[in-house]
PDB file of N, H, CA, C and O in Angstrom:
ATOM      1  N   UNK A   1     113.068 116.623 100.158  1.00  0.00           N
ATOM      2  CA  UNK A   1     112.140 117.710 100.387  1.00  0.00           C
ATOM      3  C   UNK A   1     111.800 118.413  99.075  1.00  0.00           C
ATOM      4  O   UNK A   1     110.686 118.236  98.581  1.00  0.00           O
ATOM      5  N   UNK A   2     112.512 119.038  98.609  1.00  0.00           N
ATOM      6  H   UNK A   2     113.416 119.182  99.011  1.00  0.00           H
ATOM      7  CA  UNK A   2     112.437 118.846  97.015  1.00  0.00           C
ATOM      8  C   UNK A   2     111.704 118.680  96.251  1.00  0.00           C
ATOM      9  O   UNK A   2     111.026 119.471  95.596  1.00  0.00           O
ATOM     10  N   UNK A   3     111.807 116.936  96.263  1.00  0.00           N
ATOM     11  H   UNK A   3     112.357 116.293  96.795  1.00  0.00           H
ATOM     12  CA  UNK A   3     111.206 116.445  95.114  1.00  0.00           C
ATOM     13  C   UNK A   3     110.144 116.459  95.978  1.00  0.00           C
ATOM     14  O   UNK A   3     109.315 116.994  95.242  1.00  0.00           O
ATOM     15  N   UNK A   4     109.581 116.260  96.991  1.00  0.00           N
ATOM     16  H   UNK A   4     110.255 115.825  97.589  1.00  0.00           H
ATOM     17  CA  UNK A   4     108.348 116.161  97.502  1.00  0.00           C
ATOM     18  C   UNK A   4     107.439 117.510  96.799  1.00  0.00           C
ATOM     19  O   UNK A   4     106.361 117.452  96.207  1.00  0.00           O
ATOM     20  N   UNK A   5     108.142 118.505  97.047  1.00  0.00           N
ATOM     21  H   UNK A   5     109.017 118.552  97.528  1.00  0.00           H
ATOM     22  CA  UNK A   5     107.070 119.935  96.621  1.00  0.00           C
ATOM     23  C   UNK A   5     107.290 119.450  95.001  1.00  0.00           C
ATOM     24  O   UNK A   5     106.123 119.362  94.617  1.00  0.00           O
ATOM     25  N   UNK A   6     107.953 119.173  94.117  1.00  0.00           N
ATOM     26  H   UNK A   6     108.901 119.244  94.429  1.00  0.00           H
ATOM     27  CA  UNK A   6     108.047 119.444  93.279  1.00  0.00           C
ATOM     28  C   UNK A   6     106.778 118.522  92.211  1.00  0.00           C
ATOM     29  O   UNK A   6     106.153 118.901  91.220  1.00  0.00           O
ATOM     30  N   UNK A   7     106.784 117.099  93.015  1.00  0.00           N
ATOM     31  H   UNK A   7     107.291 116.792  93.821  1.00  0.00           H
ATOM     32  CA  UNK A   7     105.659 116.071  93.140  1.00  0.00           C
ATOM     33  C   UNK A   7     104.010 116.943  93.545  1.00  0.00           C
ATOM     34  O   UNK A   7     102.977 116.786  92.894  1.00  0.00           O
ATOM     35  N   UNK A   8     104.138 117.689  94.558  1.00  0.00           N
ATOM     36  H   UNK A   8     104.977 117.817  95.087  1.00  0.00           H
ATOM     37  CA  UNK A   8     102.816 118.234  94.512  1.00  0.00           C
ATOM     38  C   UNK A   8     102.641 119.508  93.334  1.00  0.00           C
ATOM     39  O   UNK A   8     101.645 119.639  92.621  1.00  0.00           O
ATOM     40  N   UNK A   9     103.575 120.199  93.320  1.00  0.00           N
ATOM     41  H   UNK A   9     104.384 120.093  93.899  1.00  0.00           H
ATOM     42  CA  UNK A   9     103.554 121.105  92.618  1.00  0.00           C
ATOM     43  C   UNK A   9     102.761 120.404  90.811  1.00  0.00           C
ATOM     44  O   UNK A   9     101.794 120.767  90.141  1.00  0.00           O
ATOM     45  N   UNK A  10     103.652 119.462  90.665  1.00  0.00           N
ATOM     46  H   UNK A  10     104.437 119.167  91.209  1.00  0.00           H
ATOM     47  CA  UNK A  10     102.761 119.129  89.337  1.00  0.00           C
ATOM     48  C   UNK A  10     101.794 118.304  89.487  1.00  0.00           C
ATOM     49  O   UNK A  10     101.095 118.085  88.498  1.00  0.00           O
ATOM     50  N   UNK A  11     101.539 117.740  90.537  1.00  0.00           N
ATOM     51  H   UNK A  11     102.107 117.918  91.340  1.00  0.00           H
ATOM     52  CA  UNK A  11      99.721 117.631  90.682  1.00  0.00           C
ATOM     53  C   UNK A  11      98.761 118.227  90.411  1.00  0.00           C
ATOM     54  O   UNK A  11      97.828 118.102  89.619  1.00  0.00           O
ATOM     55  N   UNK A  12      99.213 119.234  91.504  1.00  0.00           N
ATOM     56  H   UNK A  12      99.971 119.336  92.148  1.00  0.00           H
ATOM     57  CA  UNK A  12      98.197 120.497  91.066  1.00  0.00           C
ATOM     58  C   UNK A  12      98.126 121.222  89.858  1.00  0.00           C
ATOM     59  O   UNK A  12      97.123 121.894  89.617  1.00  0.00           O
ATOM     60  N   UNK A  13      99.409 121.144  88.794  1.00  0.00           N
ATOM     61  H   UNK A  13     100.224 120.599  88.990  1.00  0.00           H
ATOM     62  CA  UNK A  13      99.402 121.647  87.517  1.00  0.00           C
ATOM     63  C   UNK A  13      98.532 120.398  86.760  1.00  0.00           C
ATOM     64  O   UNK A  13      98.151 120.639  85.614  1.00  0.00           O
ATOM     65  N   UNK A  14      98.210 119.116  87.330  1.00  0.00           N
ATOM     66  H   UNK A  14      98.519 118.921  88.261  1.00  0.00           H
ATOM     67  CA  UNK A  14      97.816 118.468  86.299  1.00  0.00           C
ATOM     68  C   UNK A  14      96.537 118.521  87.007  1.00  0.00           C
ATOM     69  O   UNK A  14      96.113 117.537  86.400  1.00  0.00           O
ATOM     70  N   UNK A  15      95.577 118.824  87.759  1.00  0.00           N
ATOM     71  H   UNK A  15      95.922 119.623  88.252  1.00  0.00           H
ATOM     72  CA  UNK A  15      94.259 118.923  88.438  1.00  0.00           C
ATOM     73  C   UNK A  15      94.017 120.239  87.369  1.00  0.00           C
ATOM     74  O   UNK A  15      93.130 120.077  86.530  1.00  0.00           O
ATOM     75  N   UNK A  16      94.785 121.569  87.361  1.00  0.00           N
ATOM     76  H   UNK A  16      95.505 121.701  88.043  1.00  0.00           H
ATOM     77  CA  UNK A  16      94.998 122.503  87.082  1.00  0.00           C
ATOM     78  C   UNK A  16      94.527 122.406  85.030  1.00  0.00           C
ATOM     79  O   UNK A  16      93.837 123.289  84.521  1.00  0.00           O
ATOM     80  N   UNK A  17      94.990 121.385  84.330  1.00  0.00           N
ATOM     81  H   UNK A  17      95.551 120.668  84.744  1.00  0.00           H
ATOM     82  CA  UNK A  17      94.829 121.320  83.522  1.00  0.00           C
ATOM     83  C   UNK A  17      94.024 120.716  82.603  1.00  0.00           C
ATOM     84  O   UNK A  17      93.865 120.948  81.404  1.00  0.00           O
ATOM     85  N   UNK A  18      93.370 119.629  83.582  1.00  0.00           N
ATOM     86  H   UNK A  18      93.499 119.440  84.556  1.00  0.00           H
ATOM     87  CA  UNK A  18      92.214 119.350  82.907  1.00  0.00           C
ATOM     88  C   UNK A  18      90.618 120.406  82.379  1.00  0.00           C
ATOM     89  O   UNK A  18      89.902 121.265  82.894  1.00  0.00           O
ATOM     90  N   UNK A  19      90.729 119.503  80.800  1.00  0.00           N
ATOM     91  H   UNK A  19      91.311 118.805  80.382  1.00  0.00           H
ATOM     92  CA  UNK A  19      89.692 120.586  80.343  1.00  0.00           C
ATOM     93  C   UNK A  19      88.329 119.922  80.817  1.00  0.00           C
ATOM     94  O   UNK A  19      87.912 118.776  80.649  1.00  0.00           O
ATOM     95  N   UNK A  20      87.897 120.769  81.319  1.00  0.00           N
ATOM     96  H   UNK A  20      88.236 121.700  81.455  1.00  0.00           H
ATOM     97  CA  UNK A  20      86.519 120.803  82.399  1.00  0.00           C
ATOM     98  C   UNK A  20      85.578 122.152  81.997  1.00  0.00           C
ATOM     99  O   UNK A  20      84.395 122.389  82.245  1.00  0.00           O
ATOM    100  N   UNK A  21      86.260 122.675  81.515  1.00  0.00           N
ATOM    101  H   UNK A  21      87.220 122.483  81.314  1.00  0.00           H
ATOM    102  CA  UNK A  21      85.665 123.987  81.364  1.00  0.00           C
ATOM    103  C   UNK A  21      84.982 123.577  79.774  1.00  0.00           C
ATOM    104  O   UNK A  21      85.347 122.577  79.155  1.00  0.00           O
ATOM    105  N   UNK A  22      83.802 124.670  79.201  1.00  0.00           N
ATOM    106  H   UNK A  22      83.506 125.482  79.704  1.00  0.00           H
ATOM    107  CA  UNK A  22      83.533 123.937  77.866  1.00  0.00           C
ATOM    108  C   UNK A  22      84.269 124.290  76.603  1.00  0.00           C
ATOM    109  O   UNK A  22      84.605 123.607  75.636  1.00  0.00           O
ATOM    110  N   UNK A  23      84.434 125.673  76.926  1.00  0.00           N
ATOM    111  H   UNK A  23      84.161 126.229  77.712  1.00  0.00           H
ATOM    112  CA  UNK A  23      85.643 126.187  75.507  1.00  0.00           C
ATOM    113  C   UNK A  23      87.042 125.727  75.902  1.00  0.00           C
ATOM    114  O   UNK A  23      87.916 126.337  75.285  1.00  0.00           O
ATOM    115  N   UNK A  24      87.478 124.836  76.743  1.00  0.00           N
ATOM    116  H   UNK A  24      86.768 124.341  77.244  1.00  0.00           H
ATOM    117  CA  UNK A  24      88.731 124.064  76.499  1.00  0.00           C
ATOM    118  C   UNK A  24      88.437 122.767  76.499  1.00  0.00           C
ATOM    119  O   UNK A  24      89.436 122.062  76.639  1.00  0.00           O
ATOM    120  N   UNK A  25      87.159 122.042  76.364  1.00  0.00           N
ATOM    121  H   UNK A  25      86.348 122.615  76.250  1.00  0.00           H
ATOM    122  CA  UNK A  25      87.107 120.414  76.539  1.00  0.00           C
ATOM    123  C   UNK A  25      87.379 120.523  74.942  1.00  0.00           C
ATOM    124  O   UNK A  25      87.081 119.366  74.648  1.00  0.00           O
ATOM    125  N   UNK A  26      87.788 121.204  73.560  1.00  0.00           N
ATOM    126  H   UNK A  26      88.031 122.145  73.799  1.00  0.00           H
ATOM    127  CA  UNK A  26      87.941 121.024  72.472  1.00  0.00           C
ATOM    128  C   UNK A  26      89.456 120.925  72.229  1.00  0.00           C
ATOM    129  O   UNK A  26      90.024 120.346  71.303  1.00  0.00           O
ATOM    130  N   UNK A  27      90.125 121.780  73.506  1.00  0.00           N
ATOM    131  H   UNK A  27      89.663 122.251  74.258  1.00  0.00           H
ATOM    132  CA  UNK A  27      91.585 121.351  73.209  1.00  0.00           C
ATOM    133  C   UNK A  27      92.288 119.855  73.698  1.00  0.00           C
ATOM    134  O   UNK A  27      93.472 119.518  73.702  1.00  0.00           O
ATOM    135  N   UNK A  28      91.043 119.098  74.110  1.00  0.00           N
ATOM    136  H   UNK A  28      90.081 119.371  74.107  1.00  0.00           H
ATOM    137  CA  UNK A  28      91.889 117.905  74.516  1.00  0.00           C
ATOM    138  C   UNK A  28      92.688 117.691  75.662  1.00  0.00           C
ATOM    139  O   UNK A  28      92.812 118.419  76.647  1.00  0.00           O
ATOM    140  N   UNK A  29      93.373 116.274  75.337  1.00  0.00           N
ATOM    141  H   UNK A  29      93.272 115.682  74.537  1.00  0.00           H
ATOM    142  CA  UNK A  29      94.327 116.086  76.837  1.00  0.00           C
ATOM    143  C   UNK A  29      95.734 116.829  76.917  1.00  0.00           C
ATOM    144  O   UNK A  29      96.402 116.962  77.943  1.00  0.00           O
ATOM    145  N   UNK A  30      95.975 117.168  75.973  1.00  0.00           N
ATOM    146  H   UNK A  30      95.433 117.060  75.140  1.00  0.00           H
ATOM    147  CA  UNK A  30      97.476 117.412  75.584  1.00  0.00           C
ATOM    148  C   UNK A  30      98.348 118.147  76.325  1.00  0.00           C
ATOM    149  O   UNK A  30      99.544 117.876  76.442  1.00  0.00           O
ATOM    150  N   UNK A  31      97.675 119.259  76.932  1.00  0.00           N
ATOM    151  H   UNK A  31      96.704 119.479  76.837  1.00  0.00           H
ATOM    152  CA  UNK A  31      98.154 119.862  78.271  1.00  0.00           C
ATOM    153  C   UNK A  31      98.244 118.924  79.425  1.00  0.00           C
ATOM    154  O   UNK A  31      99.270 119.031  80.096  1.00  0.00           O
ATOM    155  N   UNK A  32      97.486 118.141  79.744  1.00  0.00           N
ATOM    156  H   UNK A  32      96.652 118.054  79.199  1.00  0.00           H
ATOM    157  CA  UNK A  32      97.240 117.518  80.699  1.00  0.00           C
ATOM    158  C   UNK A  32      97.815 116.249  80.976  1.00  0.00           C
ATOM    159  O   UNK A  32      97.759 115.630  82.039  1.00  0.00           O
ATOM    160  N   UNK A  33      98.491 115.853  79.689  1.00  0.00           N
ATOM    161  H   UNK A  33      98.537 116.356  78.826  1.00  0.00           H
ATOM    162  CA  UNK A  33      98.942 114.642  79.179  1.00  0.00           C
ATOM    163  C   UNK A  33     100.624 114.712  79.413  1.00  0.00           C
ATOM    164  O   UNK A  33     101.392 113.825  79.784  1.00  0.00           O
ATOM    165  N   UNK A  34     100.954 116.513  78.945  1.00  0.00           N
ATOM    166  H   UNK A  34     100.330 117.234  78.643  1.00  0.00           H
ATOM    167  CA  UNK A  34     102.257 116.996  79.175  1.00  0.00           C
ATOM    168  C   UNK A  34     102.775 116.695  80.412  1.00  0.00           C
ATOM    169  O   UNK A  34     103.830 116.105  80.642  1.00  0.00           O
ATOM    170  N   UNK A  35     102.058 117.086  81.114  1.00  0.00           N
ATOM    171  H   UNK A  35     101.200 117.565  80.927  1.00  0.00           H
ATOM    172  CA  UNK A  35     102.280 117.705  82.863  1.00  0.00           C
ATOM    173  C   UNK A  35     102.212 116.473  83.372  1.00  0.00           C
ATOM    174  O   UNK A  35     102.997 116.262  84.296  1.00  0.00           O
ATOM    175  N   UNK A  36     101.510 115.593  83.050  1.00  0.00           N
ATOM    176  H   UNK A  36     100.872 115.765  82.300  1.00  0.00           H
ATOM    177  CA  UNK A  36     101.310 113.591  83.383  1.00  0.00           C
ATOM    178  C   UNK A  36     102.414 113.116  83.159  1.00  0.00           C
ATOM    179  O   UNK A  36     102.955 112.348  83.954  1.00  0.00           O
ATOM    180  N   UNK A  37     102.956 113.488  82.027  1.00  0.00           N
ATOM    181  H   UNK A  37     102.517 114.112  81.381  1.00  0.00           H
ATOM    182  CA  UNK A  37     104.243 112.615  82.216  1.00  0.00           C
ATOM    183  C   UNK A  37     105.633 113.171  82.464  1.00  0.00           C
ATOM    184  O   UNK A  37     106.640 112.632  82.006  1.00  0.00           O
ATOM    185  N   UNK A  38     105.648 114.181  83.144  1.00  0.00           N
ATOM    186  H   UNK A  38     104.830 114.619  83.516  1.00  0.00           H
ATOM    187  CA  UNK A  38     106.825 115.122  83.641  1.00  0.00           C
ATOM    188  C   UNK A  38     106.589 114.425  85.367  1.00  0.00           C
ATOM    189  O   UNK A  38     107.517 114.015  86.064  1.00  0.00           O
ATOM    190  N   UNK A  39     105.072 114.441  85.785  1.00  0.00           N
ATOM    191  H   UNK A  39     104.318 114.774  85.219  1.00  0.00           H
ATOM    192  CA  UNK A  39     104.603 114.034  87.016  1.00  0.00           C
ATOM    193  C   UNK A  39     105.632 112.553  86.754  1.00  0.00           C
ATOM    194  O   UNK A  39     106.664 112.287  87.371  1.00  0.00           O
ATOM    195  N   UNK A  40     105.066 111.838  85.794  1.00  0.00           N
ATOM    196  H   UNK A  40     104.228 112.054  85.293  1.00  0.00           H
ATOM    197  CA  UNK A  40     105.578 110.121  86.067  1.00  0.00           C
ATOM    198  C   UNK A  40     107.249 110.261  85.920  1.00  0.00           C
ATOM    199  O   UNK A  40     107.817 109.312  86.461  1.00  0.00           O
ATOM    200  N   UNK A  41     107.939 111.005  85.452  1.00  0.00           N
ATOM    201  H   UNK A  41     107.477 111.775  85.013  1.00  0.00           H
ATOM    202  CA  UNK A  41     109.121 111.239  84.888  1.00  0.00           C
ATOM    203  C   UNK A  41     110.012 111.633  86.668  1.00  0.00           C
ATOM    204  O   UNK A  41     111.054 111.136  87.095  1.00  0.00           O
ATOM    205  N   UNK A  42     108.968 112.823  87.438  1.00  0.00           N
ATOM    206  H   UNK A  42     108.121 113.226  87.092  1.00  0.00           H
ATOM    207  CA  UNK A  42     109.343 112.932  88.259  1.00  0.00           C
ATOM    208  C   UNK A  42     109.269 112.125  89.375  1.00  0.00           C
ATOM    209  O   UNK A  42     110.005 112.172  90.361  1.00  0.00           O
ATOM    210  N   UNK A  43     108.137 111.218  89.123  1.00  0.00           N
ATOM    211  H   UNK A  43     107.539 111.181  88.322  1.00  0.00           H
ATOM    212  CA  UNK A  43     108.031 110.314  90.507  1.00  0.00           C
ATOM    213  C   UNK A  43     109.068 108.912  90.315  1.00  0.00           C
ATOM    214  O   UNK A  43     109.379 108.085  91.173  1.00  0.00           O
ATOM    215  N   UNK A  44     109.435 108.974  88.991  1.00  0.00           N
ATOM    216  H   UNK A  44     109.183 109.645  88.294  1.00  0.00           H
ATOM    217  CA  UNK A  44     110.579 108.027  89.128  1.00  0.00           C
ATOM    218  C   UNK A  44     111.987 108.417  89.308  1.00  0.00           C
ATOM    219  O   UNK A  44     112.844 107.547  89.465  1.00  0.00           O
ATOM    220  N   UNK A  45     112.318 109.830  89.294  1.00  0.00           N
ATOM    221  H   UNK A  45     111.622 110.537  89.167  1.00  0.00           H
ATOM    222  CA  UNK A  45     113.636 110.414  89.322  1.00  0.00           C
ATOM    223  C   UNK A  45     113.549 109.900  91.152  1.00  0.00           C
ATOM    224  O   UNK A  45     114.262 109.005  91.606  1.00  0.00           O
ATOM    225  N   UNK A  46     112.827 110.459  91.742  1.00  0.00           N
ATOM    226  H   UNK A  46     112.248 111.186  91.373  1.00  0.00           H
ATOM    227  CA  UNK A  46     112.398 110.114  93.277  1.00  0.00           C
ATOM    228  C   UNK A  46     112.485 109.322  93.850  1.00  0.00           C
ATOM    229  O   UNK A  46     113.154 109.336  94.883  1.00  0.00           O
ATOM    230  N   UNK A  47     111.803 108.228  93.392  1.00  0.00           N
ATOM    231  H   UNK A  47     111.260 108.217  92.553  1.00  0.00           H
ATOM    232  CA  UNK A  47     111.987 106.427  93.518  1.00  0.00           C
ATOM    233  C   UNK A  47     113.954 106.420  93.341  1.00  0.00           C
ATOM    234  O   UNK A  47     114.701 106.061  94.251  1.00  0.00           O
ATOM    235  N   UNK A  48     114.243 106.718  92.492  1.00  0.00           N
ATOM    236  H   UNK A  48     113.636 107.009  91.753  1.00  0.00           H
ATOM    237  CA  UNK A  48     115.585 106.008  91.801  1.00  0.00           C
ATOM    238  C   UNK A  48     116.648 107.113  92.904  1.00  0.00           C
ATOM    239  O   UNK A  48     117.864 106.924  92.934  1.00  0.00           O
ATOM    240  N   UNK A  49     116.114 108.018  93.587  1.00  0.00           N
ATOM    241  H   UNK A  49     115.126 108.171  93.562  1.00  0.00           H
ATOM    242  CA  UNK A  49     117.071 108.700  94.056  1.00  0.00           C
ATOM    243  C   UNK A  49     117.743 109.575  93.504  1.00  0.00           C
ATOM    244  O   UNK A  49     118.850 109.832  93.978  1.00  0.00           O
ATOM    245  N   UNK A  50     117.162 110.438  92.090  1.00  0.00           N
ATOM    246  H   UNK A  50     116.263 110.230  91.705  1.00  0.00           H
ATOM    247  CA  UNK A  50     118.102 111.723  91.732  1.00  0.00           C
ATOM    248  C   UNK A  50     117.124 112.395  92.443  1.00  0.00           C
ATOM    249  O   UNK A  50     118.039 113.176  92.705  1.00  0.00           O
ATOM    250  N   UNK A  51     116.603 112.647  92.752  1.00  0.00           N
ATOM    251  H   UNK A  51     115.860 112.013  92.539  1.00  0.00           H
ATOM    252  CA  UNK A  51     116.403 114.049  93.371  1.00  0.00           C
ATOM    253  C   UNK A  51     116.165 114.216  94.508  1.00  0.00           C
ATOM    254  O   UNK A  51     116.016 115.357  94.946  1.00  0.00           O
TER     255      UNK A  51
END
């Protein structure tokens, strides 16, 4: 249950972070890139059973 919210929770931080807007399409992916791989980091803790 958990990891389930914790899986949506950084979805929405990574929907959340794309630059879309025009004074942040200059900062790049890097926010978005962060939160991507905490997402992949977490969907394999999940798979493997820590969490």
């Amino acid at each position: 249950m958990l990891g389930t919210i914790l899986i949506i929770l950084l979805i929405l931080l990574l929907i959340g972070s794309l630059p879309v807007f025009p004074y942040s399409r200059g900062w790049g992916y890097s926010g978005s890139g962060i939160i991507g791989l905490l997402l992949i980091i977490a969907i394999i803790a999940l798979l493997a059973g820590w969490i």
